[in-house]
PyMOL Python script that loads the backbone (N, CA, C, O; Angstrom):
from pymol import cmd

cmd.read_pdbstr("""\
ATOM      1  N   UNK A   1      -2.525   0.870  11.868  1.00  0.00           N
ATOM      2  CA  UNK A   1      -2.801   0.501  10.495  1.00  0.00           C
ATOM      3  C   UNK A   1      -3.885   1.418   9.934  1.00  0.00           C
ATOM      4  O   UNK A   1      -4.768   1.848  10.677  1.00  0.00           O
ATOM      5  N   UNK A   2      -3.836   1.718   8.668  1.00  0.00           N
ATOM      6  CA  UNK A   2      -4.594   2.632   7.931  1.00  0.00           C
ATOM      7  C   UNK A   2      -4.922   1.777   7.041  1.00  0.00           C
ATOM      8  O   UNK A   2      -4.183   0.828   6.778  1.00  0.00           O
ATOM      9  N   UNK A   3      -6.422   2.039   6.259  1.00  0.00           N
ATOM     10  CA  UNK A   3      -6.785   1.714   5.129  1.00  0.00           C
ATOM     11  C   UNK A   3      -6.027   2.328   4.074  1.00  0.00           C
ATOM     12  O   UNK A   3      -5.719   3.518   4.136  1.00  0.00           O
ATOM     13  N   UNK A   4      -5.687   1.544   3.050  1.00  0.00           N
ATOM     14  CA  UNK A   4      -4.914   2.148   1.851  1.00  0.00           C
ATOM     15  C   UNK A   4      -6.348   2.490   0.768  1.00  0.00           C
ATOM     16  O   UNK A   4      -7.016   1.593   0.254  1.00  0.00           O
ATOM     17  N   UNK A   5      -6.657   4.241   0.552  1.00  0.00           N
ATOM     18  CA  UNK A   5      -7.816   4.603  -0.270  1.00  0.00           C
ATOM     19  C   UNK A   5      -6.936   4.439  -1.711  1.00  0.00           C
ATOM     20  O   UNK A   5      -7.645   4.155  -2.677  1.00  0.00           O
ATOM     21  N   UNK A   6      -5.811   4.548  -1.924  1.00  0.00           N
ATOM     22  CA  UNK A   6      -5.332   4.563  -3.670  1.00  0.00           C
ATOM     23  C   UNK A   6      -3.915   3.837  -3.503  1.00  0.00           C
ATOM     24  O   UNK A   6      -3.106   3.793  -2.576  1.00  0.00           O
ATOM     25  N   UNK A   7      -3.959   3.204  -4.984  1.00  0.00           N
ATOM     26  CA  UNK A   7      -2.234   2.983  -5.485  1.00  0.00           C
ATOM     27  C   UNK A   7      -1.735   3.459  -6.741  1.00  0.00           C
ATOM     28  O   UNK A   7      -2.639   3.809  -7.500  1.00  0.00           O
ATOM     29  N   UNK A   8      -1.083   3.527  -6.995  1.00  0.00           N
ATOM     30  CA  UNK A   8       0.057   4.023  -8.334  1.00  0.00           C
ATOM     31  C   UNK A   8       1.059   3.222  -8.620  1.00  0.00           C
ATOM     32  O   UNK A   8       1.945   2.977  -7.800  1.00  0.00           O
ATOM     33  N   UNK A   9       1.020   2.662  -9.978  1.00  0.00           N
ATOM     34  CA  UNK A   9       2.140   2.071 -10.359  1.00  0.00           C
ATOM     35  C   UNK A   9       3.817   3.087 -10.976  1.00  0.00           C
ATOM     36  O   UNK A   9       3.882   3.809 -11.970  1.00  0.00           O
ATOM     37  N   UNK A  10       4.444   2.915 -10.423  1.00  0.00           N
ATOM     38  CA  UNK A  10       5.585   3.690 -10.156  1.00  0.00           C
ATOM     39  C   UNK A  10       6.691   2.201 -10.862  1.00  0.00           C
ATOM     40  O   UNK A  10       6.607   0.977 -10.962  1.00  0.00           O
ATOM     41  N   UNK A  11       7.681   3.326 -11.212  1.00  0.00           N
ATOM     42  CA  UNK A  11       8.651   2.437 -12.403  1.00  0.00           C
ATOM     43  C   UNK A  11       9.353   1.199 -11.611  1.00  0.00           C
ATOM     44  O   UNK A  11       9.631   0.088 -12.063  1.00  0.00           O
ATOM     45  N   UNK A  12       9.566   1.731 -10.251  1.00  0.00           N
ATOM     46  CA  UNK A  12      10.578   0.139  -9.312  1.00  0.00           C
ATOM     47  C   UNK A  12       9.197   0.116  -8.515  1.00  0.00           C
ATOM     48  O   UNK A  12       9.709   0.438  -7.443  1.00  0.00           O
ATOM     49  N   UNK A  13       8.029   0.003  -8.245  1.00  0.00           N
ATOM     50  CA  UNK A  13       7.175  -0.741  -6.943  1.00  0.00           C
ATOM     51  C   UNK A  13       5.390   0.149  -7.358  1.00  0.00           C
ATOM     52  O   UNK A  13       4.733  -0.078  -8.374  1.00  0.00           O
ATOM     53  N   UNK A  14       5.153   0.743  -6.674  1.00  0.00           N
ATOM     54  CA  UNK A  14       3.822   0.933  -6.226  1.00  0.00           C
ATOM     55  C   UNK A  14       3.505   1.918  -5.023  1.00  0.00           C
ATOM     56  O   UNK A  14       3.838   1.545  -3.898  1.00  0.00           O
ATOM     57  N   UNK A  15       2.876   3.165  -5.180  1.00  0.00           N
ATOM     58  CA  UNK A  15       3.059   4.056  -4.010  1.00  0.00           C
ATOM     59  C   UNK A  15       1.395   3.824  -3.742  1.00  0.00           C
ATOM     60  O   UNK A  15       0.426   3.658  -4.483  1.00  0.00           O
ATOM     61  N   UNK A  16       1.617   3.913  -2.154  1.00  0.00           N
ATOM     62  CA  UNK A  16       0.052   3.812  -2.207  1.00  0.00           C
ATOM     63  C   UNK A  16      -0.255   5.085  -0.881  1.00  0.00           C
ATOM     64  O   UNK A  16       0.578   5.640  -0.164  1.00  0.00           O
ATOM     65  N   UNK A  17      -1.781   5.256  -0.916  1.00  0.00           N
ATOM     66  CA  UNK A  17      -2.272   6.387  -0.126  1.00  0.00           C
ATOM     67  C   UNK A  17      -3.338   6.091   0.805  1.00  0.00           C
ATOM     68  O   UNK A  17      -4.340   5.389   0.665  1.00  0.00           O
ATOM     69  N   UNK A  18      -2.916   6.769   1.786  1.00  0.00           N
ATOM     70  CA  UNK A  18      -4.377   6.499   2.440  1.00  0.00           C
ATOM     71  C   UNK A  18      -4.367   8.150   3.600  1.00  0.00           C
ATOM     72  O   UNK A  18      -3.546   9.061   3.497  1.00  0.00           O
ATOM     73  N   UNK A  19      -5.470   8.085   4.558  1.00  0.00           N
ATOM     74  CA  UNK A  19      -5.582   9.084   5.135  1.00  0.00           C
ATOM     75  C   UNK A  19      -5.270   9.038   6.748  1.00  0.00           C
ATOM     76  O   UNK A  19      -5.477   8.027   7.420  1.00  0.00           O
ATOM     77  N   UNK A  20      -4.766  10.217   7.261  1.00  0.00           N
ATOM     78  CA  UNK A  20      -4.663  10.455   8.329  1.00  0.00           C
ATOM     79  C   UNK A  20      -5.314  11.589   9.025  1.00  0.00           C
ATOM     80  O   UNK A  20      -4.731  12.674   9.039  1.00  0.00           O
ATOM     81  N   UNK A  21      -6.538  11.439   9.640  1.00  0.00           N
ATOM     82  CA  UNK A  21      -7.462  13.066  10.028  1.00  0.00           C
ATOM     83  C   UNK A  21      -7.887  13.297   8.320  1.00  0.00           C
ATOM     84  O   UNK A  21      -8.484  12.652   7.458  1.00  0.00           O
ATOM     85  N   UNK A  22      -7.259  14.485   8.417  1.00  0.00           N
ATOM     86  CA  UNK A  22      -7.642  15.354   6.995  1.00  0.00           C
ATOM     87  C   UNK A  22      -6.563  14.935   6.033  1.00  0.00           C
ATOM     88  O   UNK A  22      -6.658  15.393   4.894  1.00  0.00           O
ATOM     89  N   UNK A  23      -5.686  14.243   6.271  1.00  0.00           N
ATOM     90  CA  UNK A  23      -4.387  14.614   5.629  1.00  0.00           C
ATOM     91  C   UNK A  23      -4.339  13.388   4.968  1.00  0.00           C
ATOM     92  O   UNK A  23      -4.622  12.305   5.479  1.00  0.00           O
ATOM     93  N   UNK A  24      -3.810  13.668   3.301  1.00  0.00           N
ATOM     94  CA  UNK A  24      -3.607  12.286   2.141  1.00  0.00           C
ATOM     95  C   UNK A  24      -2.392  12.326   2.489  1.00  0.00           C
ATOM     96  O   UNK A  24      -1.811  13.410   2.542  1.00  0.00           O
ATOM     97  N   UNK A  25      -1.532  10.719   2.909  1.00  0.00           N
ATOM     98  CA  UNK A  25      -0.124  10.141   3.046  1.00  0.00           C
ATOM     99  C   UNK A  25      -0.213   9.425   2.062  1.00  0.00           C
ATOM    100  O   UNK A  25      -1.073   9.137   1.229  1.00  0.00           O
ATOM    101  N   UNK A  26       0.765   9.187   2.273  1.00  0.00           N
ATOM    102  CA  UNK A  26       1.514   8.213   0.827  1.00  0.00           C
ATOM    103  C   UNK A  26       2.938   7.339   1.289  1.00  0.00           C
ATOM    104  O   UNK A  26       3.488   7.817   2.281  1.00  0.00           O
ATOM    105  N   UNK A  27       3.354   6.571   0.914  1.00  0.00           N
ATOM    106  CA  UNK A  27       4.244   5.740   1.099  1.00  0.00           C
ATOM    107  C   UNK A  27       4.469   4.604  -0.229  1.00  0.00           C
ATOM    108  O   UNK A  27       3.514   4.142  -0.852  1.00  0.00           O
ATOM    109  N   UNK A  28       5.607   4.333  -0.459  1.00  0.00           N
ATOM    110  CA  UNK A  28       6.296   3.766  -1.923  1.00  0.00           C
ATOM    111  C   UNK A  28       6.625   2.598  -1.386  1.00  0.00           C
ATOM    112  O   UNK A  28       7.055   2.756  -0.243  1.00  0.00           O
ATOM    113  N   UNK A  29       6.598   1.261  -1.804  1.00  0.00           N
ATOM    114  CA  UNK A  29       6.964   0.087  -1.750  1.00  0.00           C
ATOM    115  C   UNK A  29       7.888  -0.361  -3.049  1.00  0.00           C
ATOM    116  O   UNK A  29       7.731   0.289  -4.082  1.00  0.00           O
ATOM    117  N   UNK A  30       8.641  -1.214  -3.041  1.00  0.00           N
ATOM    118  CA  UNK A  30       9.426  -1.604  -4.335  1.00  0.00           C
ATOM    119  C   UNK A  30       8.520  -2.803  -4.492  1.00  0.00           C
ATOM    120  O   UNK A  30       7.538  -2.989  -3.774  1.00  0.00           O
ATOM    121  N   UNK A  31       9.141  -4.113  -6.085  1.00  0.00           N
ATOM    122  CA  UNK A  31       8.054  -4.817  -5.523  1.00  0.00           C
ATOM    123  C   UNK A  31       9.189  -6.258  -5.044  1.00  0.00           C
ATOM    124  O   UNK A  31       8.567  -7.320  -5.021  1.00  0.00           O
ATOM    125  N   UNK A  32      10.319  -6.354  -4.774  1.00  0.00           N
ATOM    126  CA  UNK A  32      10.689  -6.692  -3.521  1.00  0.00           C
ATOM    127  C   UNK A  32      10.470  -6.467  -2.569  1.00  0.00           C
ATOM    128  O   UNK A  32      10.728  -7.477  -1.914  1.00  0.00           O
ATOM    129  N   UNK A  33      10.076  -5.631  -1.880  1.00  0.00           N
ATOM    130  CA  UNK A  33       9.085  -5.377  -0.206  1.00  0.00           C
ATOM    131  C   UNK A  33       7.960  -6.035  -0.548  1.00  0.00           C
ATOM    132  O   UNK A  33       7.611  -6.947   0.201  1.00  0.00           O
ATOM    133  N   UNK A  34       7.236  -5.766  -1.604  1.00  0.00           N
ATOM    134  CA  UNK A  34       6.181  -6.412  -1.737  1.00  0.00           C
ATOM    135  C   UNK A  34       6.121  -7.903  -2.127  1.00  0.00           C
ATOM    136  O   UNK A  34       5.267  -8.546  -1.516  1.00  0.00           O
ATOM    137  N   UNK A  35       6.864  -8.572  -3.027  1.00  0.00           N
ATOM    138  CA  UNK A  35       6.927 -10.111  -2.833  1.00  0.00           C
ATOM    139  C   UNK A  35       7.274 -10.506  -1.324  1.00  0.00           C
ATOM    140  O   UNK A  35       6.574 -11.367  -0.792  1.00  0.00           O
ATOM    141  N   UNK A  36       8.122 -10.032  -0.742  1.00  0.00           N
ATOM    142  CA  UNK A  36       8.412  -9.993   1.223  1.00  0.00           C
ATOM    143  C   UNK A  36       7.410 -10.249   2.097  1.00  0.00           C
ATOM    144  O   UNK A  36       7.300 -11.183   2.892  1.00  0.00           O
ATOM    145  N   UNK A  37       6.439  -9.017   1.803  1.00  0.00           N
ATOM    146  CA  UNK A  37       5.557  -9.199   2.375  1.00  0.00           C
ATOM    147  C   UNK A  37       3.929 -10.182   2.052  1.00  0.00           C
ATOM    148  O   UNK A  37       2.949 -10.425   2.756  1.00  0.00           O
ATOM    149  N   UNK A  38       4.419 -10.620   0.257  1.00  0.00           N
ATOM    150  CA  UNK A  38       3.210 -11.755  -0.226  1.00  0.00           C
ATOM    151  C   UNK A  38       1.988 -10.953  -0.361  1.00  0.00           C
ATOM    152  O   UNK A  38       0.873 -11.343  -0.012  1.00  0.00           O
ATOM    153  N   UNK A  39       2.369  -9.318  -1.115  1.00  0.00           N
ATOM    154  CA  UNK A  39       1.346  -8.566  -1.506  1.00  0.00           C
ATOM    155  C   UNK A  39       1.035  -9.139  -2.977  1.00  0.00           C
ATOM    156  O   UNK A  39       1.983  -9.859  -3.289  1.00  0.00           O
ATOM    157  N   UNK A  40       0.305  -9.106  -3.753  1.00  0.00           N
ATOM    158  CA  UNK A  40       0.001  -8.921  -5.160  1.00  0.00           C
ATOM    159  C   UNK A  40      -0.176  -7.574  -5.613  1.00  0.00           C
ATOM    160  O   UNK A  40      -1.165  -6.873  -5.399  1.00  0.00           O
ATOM    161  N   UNK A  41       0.655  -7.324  -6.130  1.00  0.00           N
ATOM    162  CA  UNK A  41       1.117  -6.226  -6.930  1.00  0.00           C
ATOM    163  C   UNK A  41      -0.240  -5.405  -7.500  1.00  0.00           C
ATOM    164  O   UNK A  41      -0.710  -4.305  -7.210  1.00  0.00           O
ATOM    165  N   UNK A  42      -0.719  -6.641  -8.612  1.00  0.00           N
ATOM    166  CA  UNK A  42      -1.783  -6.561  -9.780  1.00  0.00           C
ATOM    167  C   UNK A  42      -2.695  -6.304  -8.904  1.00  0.00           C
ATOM    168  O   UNK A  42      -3.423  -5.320  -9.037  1.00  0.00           O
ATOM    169  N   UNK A  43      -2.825  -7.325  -7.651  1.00  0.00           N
ATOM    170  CA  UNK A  43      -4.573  -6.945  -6.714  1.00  0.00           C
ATOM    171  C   UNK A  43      -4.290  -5.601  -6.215  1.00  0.00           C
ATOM    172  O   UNK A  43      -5.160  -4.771  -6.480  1.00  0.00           O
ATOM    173  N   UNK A  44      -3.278  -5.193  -5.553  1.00  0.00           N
ATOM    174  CA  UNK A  44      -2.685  -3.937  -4.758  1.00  0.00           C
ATOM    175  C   UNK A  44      -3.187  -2.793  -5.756  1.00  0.00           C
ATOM    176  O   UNK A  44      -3.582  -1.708  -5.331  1.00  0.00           O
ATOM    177  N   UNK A  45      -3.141  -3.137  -7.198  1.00  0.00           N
ATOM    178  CA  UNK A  45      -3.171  -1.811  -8.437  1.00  0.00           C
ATOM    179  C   UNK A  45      -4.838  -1.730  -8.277  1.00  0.00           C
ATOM    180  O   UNK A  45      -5.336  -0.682  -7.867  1.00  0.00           O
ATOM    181  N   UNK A  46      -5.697  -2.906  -8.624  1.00  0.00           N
ATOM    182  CA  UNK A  46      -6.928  -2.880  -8.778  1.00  0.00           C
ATOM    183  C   UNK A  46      -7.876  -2.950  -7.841  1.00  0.00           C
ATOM    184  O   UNK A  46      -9.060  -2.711  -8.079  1.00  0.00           O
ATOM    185  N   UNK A  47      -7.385  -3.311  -6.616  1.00  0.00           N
ATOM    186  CA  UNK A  47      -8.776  -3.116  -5.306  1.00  0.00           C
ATOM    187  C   UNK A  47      -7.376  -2.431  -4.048  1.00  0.00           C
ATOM    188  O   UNK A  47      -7.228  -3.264  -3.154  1.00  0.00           O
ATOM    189  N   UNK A  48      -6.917  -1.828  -3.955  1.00  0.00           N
ATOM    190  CA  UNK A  48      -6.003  -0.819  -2.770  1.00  0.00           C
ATOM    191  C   UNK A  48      -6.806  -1.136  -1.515  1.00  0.00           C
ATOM    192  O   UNK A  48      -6.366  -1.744  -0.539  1.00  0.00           O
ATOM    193  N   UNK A  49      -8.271  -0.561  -1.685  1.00  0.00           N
ATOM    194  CA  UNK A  49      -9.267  -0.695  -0.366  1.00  0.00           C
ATOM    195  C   UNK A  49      -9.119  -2.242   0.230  1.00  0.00           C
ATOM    196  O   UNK A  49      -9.776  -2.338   1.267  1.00  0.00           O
ATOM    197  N   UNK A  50      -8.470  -3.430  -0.114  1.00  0.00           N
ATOM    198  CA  UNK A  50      -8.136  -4.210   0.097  1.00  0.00           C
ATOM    199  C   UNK A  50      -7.105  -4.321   1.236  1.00  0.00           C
ATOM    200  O   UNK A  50      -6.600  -5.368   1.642  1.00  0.00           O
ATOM    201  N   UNK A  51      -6.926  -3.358   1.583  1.00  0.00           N
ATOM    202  CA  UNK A  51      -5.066  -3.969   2.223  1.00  0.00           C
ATOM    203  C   UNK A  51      -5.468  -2.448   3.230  1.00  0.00           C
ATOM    204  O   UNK A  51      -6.256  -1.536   2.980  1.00  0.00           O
ATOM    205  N   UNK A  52      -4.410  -2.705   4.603  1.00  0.00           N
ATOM    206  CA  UNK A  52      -4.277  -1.852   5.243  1.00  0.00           C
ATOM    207  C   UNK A  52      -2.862  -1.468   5.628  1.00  0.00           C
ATOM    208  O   UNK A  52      -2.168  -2.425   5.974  1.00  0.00           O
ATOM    209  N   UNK A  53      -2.361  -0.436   5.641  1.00  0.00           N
ATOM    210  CA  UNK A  53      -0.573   0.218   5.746  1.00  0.00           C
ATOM    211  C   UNK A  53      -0.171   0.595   6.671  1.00  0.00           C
ATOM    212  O   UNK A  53      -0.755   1.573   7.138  1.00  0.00           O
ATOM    213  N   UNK A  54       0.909   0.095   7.359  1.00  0.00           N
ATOM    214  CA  UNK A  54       1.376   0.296   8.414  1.00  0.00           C
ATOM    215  C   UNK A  54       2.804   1.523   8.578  1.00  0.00           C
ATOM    216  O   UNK A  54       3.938   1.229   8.954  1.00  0.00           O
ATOM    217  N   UNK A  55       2.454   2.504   8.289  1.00  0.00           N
ATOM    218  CA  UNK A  55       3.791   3.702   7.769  1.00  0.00           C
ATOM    219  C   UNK A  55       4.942   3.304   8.627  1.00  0.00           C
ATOM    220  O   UNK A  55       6.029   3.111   8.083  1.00  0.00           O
ATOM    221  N   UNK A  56       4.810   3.162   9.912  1.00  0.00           N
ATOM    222  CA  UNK A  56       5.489   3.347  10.661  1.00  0.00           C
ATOM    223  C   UNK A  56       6.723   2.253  10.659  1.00  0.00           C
ATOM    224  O   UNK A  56       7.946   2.361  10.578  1.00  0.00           O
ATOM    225  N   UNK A  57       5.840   1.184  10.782  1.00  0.00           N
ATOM    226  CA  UNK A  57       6.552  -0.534  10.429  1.00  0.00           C
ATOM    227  C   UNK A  57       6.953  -0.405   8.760  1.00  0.00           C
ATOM    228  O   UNK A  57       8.056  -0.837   8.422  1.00  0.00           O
ATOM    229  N   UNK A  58       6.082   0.170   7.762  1.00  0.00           N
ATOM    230  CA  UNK A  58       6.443  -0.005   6.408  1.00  0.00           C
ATOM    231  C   UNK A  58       6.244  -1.375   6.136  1.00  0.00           C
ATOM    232  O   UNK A  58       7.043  -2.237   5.771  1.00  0.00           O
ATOM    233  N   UNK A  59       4.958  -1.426   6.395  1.00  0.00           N
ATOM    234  CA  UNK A  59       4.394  -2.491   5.883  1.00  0.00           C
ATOM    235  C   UNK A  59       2.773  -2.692   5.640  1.00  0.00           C
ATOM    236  O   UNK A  59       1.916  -1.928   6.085  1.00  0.00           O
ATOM    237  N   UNK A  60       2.510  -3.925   4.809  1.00  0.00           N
ATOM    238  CA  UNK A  60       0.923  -3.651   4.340  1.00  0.00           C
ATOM    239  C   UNK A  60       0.545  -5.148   4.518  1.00  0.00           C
ATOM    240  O   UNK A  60       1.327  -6.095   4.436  1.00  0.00           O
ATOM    241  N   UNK A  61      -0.732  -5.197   4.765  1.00  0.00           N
ATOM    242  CA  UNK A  61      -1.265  -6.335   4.904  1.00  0.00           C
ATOM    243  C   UNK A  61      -2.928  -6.592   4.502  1.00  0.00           C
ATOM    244  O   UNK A  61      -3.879  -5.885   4.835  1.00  0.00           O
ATOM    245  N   UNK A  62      -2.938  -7.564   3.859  1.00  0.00           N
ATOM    246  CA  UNK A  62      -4.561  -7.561   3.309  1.00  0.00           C
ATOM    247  C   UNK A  62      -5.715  -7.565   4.520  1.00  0.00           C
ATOM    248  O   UNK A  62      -5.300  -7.711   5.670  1.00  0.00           O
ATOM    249  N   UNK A  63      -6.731  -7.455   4.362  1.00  0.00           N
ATOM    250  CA  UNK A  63      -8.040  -6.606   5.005  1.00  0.00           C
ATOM    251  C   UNK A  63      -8.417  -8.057   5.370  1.00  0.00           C
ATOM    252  O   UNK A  63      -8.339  -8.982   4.562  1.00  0.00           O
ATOM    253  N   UNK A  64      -8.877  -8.204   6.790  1.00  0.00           N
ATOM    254  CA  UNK A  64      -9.414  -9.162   6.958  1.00  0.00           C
ATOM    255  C   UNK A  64     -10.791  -8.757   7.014  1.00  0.00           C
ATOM    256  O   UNK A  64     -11.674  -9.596   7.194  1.00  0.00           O
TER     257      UNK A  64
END
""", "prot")
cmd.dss("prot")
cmd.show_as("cartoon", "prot")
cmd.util.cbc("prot")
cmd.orient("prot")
């Protein structure tokens, strides 16, 4: 799991970013994956540093 540093609202979901070493990733959610997974969209847009991303699984989960 990675910290998600940014999101973007994108026309079907929300792409969000975070880092690996040196390197900015990114990964796109619709917001069916995201009701799935019981993200908030609106919180996901305004605090990202909130949630951590799992690329591999393709999935995100809030910061405990």
């Amino acid at each position: 799991m990675y910290p998600i540093i940014g999101s973007k609202k994108m026309e079907n979901g929300i792409v969000v970013f975070w880092l690996e070493g040196n390197d900015k990733k990114w990964d796109s959610f619709n917001y069916e994956e995201l009701i799935d997974m019981k993200i908030n969209a609106m919180d996901l847009l305004d605090r990202p540093d909130s949630y951590h991303v799992d690329p591999k699984a393709h999935k995100m989960v809030v910061k405990k």
